[in-house]
VEXZA-973403 format. One record per residue: residue in three letters; x, y negated, z negated of N, C-alpha, C in turn. Coordinates in steps of 0.05 Angstrom, whole numbers, plus 5000, padded with zeros to 4 digits. Example, Ala and Ser with C-alpha at 12.3 -4.5 7.8 and 13.67 -1.06 7.14 Angstrom:
<atoms>
ala526451144844524650904844526450664844 ser525750454858527350214857525849994843 
</atoms>
This chain:
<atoms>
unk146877677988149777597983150777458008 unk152177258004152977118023156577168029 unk156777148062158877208070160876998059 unk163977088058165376928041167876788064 unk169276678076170676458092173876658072 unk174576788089177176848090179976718082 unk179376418098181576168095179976038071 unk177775878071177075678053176875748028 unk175776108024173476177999171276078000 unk169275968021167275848002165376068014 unk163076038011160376208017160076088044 unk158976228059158176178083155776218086 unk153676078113151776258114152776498142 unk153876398150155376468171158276528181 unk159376768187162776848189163876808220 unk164976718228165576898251168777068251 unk169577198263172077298277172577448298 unk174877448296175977458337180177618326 unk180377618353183377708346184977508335 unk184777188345185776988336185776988298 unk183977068284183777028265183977338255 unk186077568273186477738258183477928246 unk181677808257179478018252178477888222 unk179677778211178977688180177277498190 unk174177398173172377328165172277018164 unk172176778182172276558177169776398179 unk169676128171166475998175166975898194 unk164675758198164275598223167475238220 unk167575228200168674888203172075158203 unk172875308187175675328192176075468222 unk174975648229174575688256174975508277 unk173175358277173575128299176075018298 unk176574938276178974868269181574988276 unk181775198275184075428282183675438327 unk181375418332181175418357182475118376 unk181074928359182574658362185074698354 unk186074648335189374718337190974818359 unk189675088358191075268386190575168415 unk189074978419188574908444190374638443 unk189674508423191574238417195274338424 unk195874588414199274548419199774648441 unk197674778460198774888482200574738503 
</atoms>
């Protein structure tokens, strides 16, 4: 069974999370994404 992307829904093969993301379950492309953002508005 494959891990599921918290924000996107899709299957992952891969999750990560951190406090930034509340501990919930994200992939690799929305992740980065949420880390870019947060570095982008500082």
């Amino acid at each position: 069974m494959m891990p599921t992307c918290t924000r996107c829904k899709n299957d992952v093969n891969k999750v990560y999370d951190c406090d930034h993301t509340d501990f919930k379950e994200y992939c690799v492309e929305c992740y980065t994404e949420l880390h870019y953002y947060m570095t982008e508005n500082k």
